[in-house]
N, C-alpha and C positions, 0 to 999 in steps of 0.2 A: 965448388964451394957454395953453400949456401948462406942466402943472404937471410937478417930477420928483419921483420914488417918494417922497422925503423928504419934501418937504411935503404927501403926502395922508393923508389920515386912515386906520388900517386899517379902520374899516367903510364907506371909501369908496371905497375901492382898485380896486374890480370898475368905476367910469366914470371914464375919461381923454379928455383931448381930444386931437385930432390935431397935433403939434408941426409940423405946414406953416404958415407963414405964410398968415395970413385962411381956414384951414379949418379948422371948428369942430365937425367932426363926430367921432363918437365913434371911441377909439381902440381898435383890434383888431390893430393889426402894431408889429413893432419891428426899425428897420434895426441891426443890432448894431455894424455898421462906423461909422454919422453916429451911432449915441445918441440915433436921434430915433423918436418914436412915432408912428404916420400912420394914417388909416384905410384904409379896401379900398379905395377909389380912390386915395388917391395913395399909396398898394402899388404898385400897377399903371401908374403913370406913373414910378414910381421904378426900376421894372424893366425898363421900355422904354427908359430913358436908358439913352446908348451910357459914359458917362461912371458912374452908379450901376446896370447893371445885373446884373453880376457881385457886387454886395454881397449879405451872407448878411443875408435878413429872416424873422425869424420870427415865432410865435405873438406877444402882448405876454405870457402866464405863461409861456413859455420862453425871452427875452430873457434875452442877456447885460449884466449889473449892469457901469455904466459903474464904472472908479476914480477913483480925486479926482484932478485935474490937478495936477502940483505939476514946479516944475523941479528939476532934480542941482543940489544943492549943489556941486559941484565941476565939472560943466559947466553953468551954468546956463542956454545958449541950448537944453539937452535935457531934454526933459519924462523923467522917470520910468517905464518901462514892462515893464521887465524884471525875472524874480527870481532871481539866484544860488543854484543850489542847493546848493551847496557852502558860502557865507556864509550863507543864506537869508536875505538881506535885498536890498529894491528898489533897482534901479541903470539908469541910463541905456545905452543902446545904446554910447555911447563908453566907459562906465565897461570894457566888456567889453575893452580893450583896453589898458586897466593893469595895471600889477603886480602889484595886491593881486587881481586877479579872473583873470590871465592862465591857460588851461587850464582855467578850469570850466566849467560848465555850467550854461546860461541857460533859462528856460522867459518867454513870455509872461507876465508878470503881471497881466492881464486873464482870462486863461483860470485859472489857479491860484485866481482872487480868485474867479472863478465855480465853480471846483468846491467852495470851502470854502462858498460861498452855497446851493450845492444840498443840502452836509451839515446847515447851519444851520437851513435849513427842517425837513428828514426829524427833526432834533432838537426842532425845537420842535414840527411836528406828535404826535412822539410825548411829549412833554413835555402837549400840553394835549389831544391824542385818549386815554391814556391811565395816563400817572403822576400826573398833576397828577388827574383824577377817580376815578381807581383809590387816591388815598391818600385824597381826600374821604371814597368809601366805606367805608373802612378806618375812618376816625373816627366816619363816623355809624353803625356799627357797634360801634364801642366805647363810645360815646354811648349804644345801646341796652342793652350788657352791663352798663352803671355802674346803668343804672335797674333793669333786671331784679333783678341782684345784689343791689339796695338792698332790691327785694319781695321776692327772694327770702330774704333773708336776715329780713327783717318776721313771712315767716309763719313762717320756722321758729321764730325767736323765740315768736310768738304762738301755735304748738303746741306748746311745750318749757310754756310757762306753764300753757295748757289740758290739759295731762296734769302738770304737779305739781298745779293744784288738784285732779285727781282722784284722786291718792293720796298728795293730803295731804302728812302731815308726814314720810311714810316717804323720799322722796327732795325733800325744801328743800335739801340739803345737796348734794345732786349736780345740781341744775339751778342754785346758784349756779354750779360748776364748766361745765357743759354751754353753760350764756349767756358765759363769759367765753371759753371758746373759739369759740365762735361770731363775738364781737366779734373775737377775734385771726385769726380766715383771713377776716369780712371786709375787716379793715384789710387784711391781707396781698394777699386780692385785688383791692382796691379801686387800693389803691396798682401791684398789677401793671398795672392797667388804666388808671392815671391818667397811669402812666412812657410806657407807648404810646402815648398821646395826643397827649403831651407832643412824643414822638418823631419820631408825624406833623406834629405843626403847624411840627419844626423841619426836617422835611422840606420839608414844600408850600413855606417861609421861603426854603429851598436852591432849590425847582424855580422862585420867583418869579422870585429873585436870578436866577441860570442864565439865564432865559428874556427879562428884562431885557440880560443881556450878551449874548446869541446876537443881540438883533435890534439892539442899537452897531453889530455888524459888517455888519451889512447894508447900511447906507450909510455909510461908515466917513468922516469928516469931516478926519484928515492920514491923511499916511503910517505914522506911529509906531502909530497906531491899527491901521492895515489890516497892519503888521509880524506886532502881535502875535496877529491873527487869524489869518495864515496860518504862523503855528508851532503853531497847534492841529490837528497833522496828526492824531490818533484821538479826539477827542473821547468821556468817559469819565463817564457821569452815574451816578450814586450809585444804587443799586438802593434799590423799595421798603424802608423796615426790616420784618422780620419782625417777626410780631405771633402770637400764640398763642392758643389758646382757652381762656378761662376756664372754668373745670367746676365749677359751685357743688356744695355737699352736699346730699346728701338728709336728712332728717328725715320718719319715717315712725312715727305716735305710736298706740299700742294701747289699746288699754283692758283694766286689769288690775286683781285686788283688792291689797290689801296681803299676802295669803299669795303671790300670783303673783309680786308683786314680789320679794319676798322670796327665792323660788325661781329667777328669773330672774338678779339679781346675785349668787346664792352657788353657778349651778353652771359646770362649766367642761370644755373638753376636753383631754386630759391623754395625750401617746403617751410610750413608754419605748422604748427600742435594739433591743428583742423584738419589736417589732410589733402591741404592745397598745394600744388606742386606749380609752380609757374617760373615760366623762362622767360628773363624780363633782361633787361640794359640799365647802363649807372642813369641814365635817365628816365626811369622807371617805366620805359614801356614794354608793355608784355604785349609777348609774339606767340604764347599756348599756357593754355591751362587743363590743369590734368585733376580731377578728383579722384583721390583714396582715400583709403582706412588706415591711412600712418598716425600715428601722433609723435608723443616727444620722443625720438628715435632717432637714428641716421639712417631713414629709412627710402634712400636713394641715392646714383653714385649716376656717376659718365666714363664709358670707356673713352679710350684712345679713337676710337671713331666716330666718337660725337652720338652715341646714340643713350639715351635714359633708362637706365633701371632702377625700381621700385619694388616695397613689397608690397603685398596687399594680405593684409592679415584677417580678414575676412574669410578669404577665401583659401588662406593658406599658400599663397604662390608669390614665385617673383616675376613683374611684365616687365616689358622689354617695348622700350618706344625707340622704334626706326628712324631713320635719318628721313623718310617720307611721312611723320607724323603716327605709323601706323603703329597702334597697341597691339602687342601678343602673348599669351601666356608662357614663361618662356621656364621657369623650374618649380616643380611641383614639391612643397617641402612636409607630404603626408600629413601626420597629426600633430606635428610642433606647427606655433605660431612665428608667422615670419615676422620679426622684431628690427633687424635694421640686413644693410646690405653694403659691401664695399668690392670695386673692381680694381685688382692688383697691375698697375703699370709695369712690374716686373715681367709678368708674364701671360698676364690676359687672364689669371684664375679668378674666381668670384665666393668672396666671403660672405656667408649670411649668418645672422645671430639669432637663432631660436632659441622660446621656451613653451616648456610644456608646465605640468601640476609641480611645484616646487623644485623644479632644476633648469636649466640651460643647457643649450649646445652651442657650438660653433661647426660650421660644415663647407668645407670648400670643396667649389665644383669648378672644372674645368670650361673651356669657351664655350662647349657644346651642351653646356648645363649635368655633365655627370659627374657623379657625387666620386672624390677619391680622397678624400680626409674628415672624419669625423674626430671632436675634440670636445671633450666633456670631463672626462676625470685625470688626477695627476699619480704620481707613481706608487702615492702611498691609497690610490683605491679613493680619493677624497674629491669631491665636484669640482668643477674649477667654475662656474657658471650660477647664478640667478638670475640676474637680467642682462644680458649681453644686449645693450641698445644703441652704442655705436663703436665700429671697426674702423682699424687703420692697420694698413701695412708697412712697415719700417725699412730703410734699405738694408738692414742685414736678414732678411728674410724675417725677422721675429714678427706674431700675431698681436697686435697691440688690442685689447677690448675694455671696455670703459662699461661697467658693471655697475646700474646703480644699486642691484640688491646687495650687494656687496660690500659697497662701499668703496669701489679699490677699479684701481687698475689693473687687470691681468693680463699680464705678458707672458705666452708660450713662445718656442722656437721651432723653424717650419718643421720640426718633427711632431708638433703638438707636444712638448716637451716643457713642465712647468717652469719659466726661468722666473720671477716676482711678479708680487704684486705691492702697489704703491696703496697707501689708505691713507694718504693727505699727510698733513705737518701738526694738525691739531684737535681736538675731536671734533666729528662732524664733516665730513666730505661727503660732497654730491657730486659726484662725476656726470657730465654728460659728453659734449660734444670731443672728441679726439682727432689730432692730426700729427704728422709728423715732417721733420724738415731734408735740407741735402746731408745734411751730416749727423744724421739718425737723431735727432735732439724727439721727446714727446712730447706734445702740448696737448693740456686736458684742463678743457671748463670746469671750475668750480662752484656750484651755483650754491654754496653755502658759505663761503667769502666774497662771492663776486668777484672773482680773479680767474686768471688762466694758468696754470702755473706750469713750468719747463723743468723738465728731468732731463737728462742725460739716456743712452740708452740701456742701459744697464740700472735703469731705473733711482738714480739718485737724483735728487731736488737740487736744483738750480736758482732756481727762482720765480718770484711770482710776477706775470706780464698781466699790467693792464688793471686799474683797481677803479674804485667805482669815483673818488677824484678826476679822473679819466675819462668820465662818462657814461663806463662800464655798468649794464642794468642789469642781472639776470642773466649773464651768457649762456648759451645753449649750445651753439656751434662753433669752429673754427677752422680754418684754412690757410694755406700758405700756399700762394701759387709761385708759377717760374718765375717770378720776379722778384720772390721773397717779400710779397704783400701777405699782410696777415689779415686777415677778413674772419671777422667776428662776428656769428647771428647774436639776437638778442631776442628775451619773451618779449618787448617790445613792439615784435615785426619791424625791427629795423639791424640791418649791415652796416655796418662801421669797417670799414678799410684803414690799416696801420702800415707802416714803413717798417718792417721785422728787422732790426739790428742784432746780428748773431756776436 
């Protein structure tokens, strides 16, 4: 007895029996005209009949997929075989000759029904050769990041503890603060990485579903069935979701006495519109002074190892002052003018904000000073840049730059991807100085209200900190360190330190 495609199991699909009457040998051909499956000999007896031997037989995996037999509802002595491709719907040979179909054009619907069988497959092989284990990956990938993140986040904790017991009672008070941000990026990353998980498994839910209807139509059981399959003329499956990489913090703990400490949180770097660069303490004594060609710019940063970078627009480059005082030329930014510069705690990359004759760039290079993103125009071909004079990095990756030719805030995503730009609350915005906080909030100097004012990250106004009742002159800079002090430069040459209440 032979069996048809519908009732064989699919991991038995590869042995059929020969559909000849009393031949029971295995099946390897298929006469596409009788629908019958046969093996190499009665292939070859089927092809020597004067009566079957003009019939097309093929492979049995390149057989034409019989359709369901069903008669016309309206002529019922006529099977169904035809597709209107003007109506697209199945009609019999005589239906061709009425009024409602008169002038259109008819295809085989056996041949139709097999080309959308041949899409079905190509879809489902790519469905289970490659979306369906390519999202797997994606999970057991994020599965490793959730556990990492959890250690990672363990030791830092567990060295944030091991250096308060070593100096004591001098910082208890800032390793309360130190742990509770720790806790808040990694709720915040945990939660990023739990949303993608999420995302996947509502994925693989979609490729299941999907992969379950593509093989209904493979043997389609009426016609209403087989309708609906062959109006799926581009078949359109939902791309991976993207997924991001998580970038945990580093924590890298010293060993200091109580005078180091002490020295270490009260000194600071401090530039003015002159070009003067000086690292001085809250009691104003300066311990180096650096002359450049910066002016009103954010035209210097400190990595995570304590060493100073600067531009020097002059000369077109960015130096790099050593923990031993020593100056080097450390990026060479060709024929743009080096305008401000920002070193990313996330990951050690370094933003500088050029411009040349009527445009801007932004260009982030890597620790070792090589250039791997360039950022100057958005999707529709339009600048994003005039004067990019100071940078900040946000913690969802996004590029924060504070434009005064602009007028605005312009905010990309680490793809250099335009996400807004902010142009104040009323006319008239000067942006200068920008920073950003533990829970992505922007702050950005307004020096044409004298205020500071707080967006949200997604770039929505919050409010304005700090007004000139306040003593606020002219802001130029801003800052928020780990203690959630806000430090205000002013044209003044004078810092002002705030208590930031988020």
């Amino acid at each position: 007895m032979a069996l048809s495609e519908s009732q064989i199991p699919p991991d038995a699909q590869h042995y059929l029996v020969c559909g000849t009457e009393d031949c029971e040998k295995n099946c390897q051909f298929y006469c596409n005209d009788c629908h019958q499956p046969m093996c190499e000999q009665c292939r070859d007896e089927h092809q020597k009949n004067k009566k079957t031997k003009i019939h097309d037989v093929a492979s049995y995996s390149e057989r034409k997929r019989q359709i369901p037999v069903e008669k016309c509802k309206i002529h019922p002595t006529k099977e169904i075989d035809l597709l209107c491709e003007v109506c697209w719907i199945p009609i019999c040979s005589k239906c061709t000759g009425t009024k409602e179909h008169r002038g259109h054009v008819f295809t085989d619907l056996e041949m139709v029904f097999n080309e959308k069988v041949t899409l079905f497959h190509k879809e489902i092989a790519k469905i289970q050769d490659y979306l369906n284990p390519t999202s797997q990956d994606l999970k057991t990938e994020i599965a490793r990041d959730i556990t990492a993140i959890k250690e990672i986040m363990d030791d830092i904790r567990a060295s944030m503890r091991a250096e308060a017991d070593a100096v004591k009672k001098v910082v208890d008070a800032v390793m309360s603060d130190n742990i509770e941000q720790v806790d808040k990026t990694e709720q915040s990353l945990l939660q990023t990485l739990n949303e993608q998980g999420l995302e996947i498994d509502d994925y693989s839910n979609y490729l299941n579903s999907l992969t379950k209807t593509l093989y209904s139509y493979l043997s389609p059981s009426n016609i209403q069935q087989l309708s609906f399959a062959l109006k799926l003329e581009n078949l359109i499956i939902r791309p991976i979701p993207e997924t991001s990489e998580t970038v945990p913090p580093v924590f890298s703990a010293g060993q200091y006495s109580k005078e180091d400490v002490a020295k270490l949180l009260g000194r600071l770097w401090v530039s003015d519109s002159r070009g003067s660069l000086v690292r001085t303490d809250l009691n104003r004594n300066q311990y180096l002074r650096i002359r450049s060609s910066g002016g009103c710019e954010g035209y210097h940063t400190i990595t995570t190892d304590g060493e100073l970078l600067y531009t020097d627009r002059d000369k077109n480059v960015i130096k790099r002052v050593t923990k031993h005082n020593e100056i080097i030329e450390f990026i060479n930014t060709g024929d743009w003018e080096a305008l401000s510069v920002h070193y990313s705690k996330i990951n050690g990359d370094i933003f500088v904000g050029l411009r040349k004759v009527r445009k801007g760039n932004v260009i982030r290079y890597n620790k070792t000073g090589k250039e791997i993103q360039n950022i100057q125009i958005d999707k529709k071909r339009q600048k994003l840049y005039d004067i990019p004079h100071y940078i900040t990095e946000n913690m969802n990756g996004n590029i924060c730059v504070s434009d005064y030719g602009k007028e605005a805030v312009v905010v990309v995503d680490k793809l250099g991807q335009h996400r807004f730009s902010y142009t104040g609350q009323v006319s008239g915005f000067g942006p200068y100085g920008i920073s950003t906080d533990v829970l992505g909030h922007i702050l950005v100097c307004d020096s044409v209200s004298n205020t500071i004012h707080l967006l949200d990250q997604d770039g929505q106004f919050l409010s304005q900190l700090l007004t000139e009742e306040q003593g606020i002159e002219h802001p130029r800079s801003v800052c928020v360190d780990n203690e959630n002090n806000l430090w205000v430069g002013q044209l003044t040459n004078t810092v002002t330190v705030y208590k930031f209440t988020q």
